[in-house]
Every structure is written in C-alpha cells, then in structure tokens.
HTML snippet that shows the backbone in 3Dmol.js (N, CA, C, O; Angstrom):
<script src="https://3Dmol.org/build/3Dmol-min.js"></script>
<div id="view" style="width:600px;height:400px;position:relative"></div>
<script>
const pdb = `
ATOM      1  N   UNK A   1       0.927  -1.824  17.780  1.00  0.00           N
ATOM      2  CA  UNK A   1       1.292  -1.700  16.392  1.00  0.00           C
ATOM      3  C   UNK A   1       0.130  -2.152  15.518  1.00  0.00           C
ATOM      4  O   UNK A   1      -0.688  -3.005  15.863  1.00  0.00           O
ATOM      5  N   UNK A   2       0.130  -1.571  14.475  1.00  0.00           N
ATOM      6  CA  UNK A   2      -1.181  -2.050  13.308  1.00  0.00           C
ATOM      7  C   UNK A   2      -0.878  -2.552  12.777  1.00  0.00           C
ATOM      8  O   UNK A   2       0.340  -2.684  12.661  1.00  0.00           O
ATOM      9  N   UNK A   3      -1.978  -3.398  11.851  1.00  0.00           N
ATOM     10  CA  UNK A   3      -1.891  -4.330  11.156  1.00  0.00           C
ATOM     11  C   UNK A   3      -1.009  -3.905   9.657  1.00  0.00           C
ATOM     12  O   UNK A   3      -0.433  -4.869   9.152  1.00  0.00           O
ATOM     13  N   UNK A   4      -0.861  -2.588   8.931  1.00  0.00           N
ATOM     14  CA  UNK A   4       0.167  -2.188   8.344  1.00  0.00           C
ATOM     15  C   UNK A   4       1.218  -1.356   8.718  1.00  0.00           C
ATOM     16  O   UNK A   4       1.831  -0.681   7.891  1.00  0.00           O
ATOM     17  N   UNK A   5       1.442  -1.358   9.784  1.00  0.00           N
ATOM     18  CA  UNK A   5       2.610  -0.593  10.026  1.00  0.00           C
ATOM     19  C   UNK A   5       4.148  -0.336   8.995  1.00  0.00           C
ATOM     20  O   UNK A   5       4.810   0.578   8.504  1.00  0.00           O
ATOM     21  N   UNK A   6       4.115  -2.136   9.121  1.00  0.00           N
ATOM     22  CA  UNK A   6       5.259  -2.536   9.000  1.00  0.00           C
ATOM     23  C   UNK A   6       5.635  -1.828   7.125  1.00  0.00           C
ATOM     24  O   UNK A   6       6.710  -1.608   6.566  1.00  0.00           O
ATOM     25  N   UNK A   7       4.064  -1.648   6.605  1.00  0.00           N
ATOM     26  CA  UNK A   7       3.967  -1.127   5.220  1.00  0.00           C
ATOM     27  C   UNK A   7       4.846   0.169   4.946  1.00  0.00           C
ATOM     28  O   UNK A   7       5.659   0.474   4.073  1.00  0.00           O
ATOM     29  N   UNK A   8       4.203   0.954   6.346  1.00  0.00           N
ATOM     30  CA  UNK A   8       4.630   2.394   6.601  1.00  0.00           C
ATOM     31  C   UNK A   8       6.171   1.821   6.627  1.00  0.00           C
ATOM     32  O   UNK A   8       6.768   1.787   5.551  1.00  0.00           O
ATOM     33  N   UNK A   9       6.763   1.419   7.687  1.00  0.00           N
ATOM     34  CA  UNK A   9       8.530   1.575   7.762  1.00  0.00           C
ATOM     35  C   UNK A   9       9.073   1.409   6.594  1.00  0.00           C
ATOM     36  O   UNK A   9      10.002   2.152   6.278  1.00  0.00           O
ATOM     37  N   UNK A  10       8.643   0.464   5.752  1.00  0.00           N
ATOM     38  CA  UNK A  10       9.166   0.334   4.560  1.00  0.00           C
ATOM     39  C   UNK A  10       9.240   0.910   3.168  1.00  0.00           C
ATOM     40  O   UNK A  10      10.104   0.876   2.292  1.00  0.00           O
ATOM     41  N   UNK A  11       7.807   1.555   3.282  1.00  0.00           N
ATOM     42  CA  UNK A  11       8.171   2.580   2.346  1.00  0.00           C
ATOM     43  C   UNK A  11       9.100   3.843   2.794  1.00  0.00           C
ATOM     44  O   UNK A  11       9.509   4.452   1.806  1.00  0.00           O
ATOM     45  N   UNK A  12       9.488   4.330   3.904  1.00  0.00           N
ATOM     46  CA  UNK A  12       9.526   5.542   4.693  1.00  0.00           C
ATOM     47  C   UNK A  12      11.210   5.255   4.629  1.00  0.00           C
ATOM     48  O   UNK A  12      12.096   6.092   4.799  1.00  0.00           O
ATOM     49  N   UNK A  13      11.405   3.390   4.244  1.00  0.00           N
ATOM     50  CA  UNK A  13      12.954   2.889   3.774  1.00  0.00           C
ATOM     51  C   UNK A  13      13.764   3.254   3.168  1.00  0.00           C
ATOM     52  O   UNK A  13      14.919   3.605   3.408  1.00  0.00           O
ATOM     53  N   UNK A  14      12.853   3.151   1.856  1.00  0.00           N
ATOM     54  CA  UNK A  14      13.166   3.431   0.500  1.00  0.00           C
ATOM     55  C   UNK A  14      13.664   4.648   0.155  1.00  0.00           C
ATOM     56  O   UNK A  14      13.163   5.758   0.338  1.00  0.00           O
ATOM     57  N   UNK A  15      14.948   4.271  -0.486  1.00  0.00           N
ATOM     58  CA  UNK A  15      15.893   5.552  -0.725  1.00  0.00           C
ATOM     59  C   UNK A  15      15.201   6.744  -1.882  1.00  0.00           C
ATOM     60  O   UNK A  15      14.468   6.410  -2.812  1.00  0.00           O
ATOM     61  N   UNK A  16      15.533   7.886  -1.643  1.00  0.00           N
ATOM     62  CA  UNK A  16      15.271   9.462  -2.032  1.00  0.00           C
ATOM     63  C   UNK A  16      15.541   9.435  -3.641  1.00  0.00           C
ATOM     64  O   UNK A  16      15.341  10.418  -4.355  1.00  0.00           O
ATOM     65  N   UNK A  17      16.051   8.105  -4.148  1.00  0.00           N
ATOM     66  CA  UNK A  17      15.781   8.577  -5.364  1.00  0.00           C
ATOM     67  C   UNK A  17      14.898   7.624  -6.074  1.00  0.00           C
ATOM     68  O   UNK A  17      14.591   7.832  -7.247  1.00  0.00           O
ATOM     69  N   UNK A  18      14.334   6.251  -5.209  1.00  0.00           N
ATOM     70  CA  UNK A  18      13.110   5.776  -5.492  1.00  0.00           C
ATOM     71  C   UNK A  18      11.974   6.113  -5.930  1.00  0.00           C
ATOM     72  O   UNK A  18      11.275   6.404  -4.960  1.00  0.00           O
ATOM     73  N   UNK A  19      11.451   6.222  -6.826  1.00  0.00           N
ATOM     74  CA  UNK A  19       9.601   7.367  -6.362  1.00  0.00           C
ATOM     75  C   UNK A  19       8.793   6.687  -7.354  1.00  0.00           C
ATOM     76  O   UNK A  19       7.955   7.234  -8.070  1.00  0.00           O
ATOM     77  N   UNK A  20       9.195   5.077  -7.349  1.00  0.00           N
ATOM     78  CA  UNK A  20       8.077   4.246  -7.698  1.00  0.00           C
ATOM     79  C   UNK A  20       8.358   2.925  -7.682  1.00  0.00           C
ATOM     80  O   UNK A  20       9.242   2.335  -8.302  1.00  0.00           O
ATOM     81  N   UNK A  21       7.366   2.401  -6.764  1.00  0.00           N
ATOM     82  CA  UNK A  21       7.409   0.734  -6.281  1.00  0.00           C
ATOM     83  C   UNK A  21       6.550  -0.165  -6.760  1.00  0.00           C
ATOM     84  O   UNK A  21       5.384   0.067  -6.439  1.00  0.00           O
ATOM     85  N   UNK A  22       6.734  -1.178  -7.463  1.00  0.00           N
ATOM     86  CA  UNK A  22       5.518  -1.757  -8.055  1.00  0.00           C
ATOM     87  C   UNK A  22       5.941  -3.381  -6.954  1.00  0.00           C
ATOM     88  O   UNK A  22       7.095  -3.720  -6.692  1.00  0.00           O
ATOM     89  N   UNK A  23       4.846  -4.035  -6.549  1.00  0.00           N
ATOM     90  CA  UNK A  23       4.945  -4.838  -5.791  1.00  0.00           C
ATOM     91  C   UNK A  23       3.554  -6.291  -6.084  1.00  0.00           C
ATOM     92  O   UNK A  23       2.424  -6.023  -6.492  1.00  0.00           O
ATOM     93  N   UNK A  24       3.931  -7.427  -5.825  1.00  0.00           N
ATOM     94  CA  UNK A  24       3.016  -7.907  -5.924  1.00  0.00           C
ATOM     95  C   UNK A  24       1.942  -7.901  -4.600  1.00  0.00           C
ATOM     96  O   UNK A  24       2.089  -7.162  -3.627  1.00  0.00           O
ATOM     97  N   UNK A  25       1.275  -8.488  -4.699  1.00  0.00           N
ATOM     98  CA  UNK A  25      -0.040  -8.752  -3.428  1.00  0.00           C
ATOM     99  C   UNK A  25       0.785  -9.636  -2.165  1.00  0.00           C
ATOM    100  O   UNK A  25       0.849  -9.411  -0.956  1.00  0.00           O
ATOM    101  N   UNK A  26       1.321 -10.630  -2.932  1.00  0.00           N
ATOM    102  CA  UNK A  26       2.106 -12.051  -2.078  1.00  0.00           C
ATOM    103  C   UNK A  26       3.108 -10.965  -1.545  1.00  0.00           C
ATOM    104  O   UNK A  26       3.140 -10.962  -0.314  1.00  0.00           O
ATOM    105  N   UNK A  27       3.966 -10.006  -2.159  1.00  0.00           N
ATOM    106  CA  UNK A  27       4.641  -9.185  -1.659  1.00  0.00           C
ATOM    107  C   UNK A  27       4.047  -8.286  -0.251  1.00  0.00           C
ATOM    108  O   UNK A  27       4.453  -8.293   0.911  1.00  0.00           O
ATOM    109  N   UNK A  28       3.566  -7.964  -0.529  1.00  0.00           N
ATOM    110  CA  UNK A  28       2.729  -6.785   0.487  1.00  0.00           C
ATOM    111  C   UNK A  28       2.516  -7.620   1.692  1.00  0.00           C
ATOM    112  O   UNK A  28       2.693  -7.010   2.747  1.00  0.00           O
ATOM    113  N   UNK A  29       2.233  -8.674   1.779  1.00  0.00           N
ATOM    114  CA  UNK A  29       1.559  -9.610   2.468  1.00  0.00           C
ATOM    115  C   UNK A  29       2.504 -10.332   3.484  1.00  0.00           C
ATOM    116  O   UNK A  29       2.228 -10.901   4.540  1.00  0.00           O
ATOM    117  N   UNK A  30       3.832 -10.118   2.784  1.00  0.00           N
ATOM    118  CA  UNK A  30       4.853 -10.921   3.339  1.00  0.00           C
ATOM    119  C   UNK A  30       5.583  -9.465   4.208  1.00  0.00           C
ATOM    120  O   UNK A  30       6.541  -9.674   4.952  1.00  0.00           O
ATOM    121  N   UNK A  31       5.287  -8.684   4.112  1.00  0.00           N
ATOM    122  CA  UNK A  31       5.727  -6.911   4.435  1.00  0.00           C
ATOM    123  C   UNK A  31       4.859  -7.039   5.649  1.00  0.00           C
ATOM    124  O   UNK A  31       5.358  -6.816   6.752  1.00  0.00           O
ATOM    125  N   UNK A  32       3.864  -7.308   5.560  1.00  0.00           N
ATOM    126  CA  UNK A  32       2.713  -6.804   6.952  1.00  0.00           C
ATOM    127  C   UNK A  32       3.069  -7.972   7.934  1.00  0.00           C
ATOM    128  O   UNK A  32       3.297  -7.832   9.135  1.00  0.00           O
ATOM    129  N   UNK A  33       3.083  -9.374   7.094  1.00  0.00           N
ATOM    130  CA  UNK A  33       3.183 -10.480   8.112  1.00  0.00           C
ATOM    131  C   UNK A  33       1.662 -10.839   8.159  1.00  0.00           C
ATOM    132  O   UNK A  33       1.269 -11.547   9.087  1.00  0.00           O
ATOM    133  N   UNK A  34       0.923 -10.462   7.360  1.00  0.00           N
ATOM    134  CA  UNK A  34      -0.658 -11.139   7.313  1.00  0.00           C
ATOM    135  C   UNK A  34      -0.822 -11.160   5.865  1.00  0.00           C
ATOM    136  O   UNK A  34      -0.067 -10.769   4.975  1.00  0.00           O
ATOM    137  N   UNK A  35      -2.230 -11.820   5.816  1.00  0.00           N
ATOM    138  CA  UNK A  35      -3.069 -11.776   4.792  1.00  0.00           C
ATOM    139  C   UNK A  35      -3.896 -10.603   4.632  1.00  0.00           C
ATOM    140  O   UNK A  35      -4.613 -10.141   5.520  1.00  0.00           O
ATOM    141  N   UNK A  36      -3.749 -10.072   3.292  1.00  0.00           N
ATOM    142  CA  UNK A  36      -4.619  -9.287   2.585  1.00  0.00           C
ATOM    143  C   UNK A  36      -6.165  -9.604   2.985  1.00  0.00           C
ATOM    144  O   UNK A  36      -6.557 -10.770   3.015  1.00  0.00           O
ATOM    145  N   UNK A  37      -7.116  -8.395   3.324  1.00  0.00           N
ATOM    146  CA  UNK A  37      -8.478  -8.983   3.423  1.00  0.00           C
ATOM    147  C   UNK A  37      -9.210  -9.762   1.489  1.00  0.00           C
ATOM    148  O   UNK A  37      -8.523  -9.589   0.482  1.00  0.00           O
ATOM    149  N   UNK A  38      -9.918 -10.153   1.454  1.00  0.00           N
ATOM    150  CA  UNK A  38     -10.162 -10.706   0.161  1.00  0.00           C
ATOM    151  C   UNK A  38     -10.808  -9.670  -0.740  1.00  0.00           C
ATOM    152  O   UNK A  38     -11.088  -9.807  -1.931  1.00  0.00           O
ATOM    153  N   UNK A  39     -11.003  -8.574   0.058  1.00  0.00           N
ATOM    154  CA  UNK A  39     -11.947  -7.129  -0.918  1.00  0.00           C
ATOM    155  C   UNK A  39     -10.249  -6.204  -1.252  1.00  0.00           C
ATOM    156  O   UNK A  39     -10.307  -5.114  -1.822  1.00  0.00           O
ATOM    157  N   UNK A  40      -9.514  -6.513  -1.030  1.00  0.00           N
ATOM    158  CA  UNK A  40      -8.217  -5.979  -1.575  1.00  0.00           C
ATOM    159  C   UNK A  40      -7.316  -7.020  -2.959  1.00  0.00           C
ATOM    160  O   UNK A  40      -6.169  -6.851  -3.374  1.00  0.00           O
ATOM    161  N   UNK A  41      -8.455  -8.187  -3.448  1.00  0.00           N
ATOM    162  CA  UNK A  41      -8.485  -8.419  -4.500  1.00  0.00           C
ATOM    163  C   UNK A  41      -9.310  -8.324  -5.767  1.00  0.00           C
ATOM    164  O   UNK A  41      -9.126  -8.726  -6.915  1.00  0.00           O
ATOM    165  N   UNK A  42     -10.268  -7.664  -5.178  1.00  0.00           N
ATOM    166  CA  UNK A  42     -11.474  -7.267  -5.951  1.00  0.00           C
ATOM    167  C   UNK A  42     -11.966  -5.831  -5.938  1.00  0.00           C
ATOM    168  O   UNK A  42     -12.352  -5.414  -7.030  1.00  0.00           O
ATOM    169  N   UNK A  43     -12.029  -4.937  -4.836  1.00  0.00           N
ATOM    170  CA  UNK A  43     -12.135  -4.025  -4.665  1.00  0.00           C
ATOM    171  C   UNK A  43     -11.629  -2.981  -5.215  1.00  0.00           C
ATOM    172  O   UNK A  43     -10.725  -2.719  -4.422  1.00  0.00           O
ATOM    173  N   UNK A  44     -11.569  -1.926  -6.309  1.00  0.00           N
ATOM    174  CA  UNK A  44     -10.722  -1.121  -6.398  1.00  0.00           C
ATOM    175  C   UNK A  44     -10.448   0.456  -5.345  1.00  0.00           C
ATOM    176  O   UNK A  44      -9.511   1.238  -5.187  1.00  0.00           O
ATOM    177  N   UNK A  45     -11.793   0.325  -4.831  1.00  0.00           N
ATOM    178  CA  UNK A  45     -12.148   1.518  -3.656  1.00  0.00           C
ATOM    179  C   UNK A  45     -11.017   1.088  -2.342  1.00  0.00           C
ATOM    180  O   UNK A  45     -10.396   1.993  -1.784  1.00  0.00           O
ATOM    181  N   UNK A  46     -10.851  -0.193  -1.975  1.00  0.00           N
ATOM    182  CA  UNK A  46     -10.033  -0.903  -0.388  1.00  0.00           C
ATOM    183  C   UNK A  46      -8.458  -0.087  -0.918  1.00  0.00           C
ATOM    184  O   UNK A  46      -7.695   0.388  -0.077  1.00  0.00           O
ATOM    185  N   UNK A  47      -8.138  -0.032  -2.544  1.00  0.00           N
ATOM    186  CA  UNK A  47      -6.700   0.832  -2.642  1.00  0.00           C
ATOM    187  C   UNK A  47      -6.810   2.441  -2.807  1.00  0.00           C
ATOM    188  O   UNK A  47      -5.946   3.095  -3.392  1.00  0.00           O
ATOM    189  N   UNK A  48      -7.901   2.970  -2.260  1.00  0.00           N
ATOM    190  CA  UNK A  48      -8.408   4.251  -2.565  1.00  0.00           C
ATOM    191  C   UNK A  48      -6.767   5.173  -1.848  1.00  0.00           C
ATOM    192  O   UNK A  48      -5.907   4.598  -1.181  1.00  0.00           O
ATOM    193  N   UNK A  49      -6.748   6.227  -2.128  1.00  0.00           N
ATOM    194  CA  UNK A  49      -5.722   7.273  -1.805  1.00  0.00           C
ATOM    195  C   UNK A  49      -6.787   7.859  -0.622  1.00  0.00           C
ATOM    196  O   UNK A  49      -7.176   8.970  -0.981  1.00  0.00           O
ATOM    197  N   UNK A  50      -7.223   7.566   0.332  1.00  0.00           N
ATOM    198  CA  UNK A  50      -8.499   7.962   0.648  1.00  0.00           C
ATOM    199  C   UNK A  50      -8.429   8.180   3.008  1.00  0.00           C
ATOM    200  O   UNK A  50      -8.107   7.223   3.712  1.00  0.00           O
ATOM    201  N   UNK A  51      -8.693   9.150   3.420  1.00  0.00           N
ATOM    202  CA  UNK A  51      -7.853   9.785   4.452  1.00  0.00           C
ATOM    203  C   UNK A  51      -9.160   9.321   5.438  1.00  0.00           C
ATOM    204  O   UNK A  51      -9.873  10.266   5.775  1.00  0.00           O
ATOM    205  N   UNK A  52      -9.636   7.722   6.038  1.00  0.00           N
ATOM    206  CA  UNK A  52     -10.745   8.256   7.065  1.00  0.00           C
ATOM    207  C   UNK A  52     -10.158   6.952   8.280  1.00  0.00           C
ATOM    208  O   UNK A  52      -9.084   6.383   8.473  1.00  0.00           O
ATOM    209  N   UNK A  53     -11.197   6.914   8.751  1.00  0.00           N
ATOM    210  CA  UNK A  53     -10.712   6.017  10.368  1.00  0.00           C
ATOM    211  C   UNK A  53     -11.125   4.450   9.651  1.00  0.00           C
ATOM    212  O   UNK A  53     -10.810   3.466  10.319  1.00  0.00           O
ATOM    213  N   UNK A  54     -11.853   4.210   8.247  1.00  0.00           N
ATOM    214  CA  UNK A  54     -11.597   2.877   8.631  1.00  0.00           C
ATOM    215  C   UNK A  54     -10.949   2.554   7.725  1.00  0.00           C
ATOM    216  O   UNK A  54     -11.012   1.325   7.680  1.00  0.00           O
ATOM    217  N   UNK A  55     -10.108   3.063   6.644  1.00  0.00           N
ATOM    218  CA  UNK A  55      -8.844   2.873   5.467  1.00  0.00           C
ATOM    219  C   UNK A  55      -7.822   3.142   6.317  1.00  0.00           C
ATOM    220  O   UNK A  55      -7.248   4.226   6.415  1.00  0.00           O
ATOM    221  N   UNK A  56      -7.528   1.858   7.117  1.00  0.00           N
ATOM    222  CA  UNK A  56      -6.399   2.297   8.647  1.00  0.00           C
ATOM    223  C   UNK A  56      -5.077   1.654   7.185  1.00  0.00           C
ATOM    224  O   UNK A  56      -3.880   1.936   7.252  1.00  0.00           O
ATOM    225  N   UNK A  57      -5.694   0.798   6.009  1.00  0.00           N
ATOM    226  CA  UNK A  57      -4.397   0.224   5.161  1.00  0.00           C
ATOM    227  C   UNK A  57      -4.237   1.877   4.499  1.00  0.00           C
ATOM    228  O   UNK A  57      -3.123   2.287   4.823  1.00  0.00           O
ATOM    229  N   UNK A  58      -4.685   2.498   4.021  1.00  0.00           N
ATOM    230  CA  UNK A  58      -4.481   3.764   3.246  1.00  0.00           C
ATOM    231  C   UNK A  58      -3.828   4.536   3.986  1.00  0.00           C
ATOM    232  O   UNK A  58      -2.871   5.026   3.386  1.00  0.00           O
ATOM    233  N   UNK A  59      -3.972   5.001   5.485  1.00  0.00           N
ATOM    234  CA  UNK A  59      -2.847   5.753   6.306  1.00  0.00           C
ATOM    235  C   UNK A  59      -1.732   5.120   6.187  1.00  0.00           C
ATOM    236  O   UNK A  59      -0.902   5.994   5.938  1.00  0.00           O
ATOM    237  N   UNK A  60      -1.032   3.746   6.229  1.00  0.00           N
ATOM    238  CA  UNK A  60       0.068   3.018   6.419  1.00  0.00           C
ATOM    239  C   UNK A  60       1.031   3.713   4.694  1.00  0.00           C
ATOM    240  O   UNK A  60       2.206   3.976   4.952  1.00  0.00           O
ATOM    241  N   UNK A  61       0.714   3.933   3.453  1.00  0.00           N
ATOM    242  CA  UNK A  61       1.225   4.685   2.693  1.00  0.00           C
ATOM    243  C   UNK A  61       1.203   6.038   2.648  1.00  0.00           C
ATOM    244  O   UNK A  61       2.243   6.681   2.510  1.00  0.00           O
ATOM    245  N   UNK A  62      -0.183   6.699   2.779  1.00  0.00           N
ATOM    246  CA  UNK A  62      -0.271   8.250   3.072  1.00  0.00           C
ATOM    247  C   UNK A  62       0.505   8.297   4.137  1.00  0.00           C
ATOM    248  O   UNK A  62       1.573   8.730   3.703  1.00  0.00           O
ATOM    249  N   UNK A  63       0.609   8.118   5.231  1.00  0.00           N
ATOM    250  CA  UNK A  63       1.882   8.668   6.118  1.00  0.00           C
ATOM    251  C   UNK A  63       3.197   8.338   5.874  1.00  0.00           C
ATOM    252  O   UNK A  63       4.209   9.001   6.102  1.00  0.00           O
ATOM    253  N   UNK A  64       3.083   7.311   5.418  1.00  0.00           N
ATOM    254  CA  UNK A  64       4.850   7.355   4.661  1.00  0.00           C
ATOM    255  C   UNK A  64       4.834   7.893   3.189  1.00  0.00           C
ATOM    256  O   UNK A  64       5.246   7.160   2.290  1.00  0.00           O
ATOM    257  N   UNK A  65       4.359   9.182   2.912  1.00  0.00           N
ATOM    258  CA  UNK A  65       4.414  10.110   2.109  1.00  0.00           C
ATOM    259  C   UNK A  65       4.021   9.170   0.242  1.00  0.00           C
ATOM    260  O   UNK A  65       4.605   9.503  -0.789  1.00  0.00           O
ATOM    261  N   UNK A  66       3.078   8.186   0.306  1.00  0.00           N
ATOM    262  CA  UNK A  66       3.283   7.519  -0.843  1.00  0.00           C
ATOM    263  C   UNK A  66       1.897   7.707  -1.359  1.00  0.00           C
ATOM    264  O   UNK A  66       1.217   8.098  -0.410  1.00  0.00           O
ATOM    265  N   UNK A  67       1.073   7.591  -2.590  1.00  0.00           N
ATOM    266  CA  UNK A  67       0.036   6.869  -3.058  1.00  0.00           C
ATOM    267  C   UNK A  67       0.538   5.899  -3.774  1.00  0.00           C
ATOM    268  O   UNK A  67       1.676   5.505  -4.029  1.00  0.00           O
ATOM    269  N   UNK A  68      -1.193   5.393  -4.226  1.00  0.00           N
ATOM    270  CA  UNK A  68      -1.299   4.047  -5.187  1.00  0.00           C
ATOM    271  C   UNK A  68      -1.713   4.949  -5.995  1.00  0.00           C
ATOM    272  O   UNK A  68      -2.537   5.822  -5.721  1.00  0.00           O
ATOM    273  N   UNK A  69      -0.833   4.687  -7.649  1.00  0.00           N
ATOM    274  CA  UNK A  69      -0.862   5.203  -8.655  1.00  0.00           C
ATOM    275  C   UNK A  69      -1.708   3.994  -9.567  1.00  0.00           C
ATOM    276  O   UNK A  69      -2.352   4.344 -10.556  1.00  0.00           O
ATOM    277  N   UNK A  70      -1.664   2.929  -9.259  1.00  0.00           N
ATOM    278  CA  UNK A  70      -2.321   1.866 -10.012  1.00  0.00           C
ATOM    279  C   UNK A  70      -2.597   0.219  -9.564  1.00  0.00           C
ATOM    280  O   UNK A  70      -1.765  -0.329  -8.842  1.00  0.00           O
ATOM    281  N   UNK A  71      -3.385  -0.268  -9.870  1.00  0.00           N
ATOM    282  CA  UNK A  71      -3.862  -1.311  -9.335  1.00  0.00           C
ATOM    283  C   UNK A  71      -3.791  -2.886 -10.608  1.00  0.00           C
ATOM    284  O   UNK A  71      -4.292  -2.657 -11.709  1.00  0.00           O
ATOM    285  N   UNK A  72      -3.372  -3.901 -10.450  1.00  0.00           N
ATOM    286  CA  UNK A  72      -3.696  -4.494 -11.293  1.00  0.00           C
ATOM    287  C   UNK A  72      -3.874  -6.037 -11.147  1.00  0.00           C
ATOM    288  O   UNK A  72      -2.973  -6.851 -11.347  1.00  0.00           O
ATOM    289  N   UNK A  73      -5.411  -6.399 -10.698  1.00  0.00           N
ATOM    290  CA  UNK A  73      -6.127  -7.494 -10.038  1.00  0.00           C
ATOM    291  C   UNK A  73      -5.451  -8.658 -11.015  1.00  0.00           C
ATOM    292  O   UNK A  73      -5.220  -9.579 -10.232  1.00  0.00           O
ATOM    293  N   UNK A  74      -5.038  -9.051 -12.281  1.00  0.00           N
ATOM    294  CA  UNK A  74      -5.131  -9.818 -13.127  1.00  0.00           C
ATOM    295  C   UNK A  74      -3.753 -10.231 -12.431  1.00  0.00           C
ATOM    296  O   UNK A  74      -3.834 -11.303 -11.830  1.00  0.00           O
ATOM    297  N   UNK A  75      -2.636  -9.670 -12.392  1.00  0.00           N
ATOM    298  CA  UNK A  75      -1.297  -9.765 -11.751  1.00  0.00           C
ATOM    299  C   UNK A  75      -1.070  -9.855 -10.295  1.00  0.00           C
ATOM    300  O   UNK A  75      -0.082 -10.086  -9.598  1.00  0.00           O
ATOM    301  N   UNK A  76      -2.279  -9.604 -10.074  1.00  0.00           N
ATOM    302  CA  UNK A  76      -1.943  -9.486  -7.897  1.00  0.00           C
ATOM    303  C   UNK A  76      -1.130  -8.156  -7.763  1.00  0.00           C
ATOM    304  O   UNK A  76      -0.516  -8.048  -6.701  1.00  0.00           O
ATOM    305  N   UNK A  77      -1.018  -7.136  -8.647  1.00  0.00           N
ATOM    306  CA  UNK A  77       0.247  -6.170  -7.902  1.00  0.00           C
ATOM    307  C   UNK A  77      -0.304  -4.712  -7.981  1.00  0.00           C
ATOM    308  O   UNK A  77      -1.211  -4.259  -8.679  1.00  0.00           O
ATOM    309  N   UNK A  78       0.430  -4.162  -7.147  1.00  0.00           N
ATOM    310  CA  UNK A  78       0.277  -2.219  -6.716  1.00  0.00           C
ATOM    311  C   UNK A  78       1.441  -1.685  -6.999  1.00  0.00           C
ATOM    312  O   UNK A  78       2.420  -2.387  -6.746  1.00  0.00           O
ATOM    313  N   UNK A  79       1.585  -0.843  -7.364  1.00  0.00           N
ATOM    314  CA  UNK A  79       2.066   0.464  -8.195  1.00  0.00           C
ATOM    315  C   UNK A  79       1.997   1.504  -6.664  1.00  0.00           C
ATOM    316  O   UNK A  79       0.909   1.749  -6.144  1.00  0.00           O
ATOM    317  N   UNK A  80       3.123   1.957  -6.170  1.00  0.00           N
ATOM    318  CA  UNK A  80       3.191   3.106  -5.348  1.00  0.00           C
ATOM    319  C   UNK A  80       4.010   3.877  -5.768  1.00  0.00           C
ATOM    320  O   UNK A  80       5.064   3.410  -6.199  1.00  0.00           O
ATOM    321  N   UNK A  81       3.726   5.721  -5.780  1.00  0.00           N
ATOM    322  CA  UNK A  81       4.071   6.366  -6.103  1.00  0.00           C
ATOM    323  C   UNK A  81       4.358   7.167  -4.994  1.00  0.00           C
ATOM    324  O   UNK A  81       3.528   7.293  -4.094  1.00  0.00           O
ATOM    325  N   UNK A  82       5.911   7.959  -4.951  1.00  0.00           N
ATOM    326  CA  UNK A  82       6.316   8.804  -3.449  1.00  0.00           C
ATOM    327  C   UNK A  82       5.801  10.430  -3.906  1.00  0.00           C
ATOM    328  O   UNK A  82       6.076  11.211  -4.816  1.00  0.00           O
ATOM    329  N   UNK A  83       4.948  10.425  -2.774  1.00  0.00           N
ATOM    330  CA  UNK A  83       3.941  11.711  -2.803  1.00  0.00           C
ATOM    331  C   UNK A  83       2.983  12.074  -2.576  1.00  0.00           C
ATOM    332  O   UNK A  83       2.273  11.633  -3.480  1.00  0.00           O
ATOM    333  N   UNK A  84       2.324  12.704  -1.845  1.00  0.00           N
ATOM    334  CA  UNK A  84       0.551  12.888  -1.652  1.00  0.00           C
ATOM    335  C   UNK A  84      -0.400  13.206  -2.764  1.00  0.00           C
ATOM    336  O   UNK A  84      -0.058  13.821  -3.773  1.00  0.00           O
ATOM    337  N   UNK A  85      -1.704  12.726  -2.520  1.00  0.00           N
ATOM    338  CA  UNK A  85      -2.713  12.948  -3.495  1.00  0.00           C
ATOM    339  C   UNK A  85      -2.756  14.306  -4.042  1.00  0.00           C
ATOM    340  O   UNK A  85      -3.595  14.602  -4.894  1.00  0.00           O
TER     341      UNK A  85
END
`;
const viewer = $3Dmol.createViewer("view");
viewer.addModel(pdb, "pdb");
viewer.setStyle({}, {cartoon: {color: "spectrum"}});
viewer.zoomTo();
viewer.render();
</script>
C-alpha cells in the first residue's frame, strides 16, 4: 500500500452529490496516517494536477477521479474538486 492510498479510498467515499472538499493539511495528514513532506507547505507545484511516476501524492486524487482546485499555505488547507483536469 502507498503512502496515499488511504487519500484515494476516501475521496472515492464521498457521496455523488459531494463535488467539493476543502480540508486542512492536519486533516490530510491524519487521512494518510503520516506527515506531509515540508515542500507540500511551500510548494505550489508538490499540489500540481500533474500525471508522472514521482507525484505518486497526485495519482492518490487523480485516480479517485478528483483535482486540486486551490491551495491555501496561509490556512494549511486544499480545496478538491470531483473531476479530471
């Protein structure tokens, strides 16, 4: 199992008439069962909508059919939206 899996089941949870999750960081974190790397508080590229082998956190929403619609470092929180790029 990966280190976001647990991201994937949970959005993949969320009922059909959901189609936007706003969450904090401490949230997400408590979802995976780890810590956030520290470039996923600074970084805006680490929340990219973005499809390659080492954004293994970006497959864990793209396969459960979601993007990140928005980012907001000042608050700790992500904005997911149900749907592909």
């Amino acid at each position: 199992m990966g280190k976001y899996d647990p991201l994937t089941a949970f959005l993949q949870c969320q009922p059909a008439e959901k189609d936007t999750i706003r969450m904090s960081f401490r949230r997400l974190e408590e979802i995976i069962g780890d810590a956030l790397p520290p470039s996923a508080r600074y970084d805006r590229t680490w929340w990219g909508n973005t499809v390659n082998r080492t954004r293994v956190q970006a497959h864990a929403w793209l396969n459960a059919a979601w993007t990140v619609k928005a980012i907001d470092f000042g608050q700790e929180s992500v904005t997911f939206v149900r749907g592909r790029p």
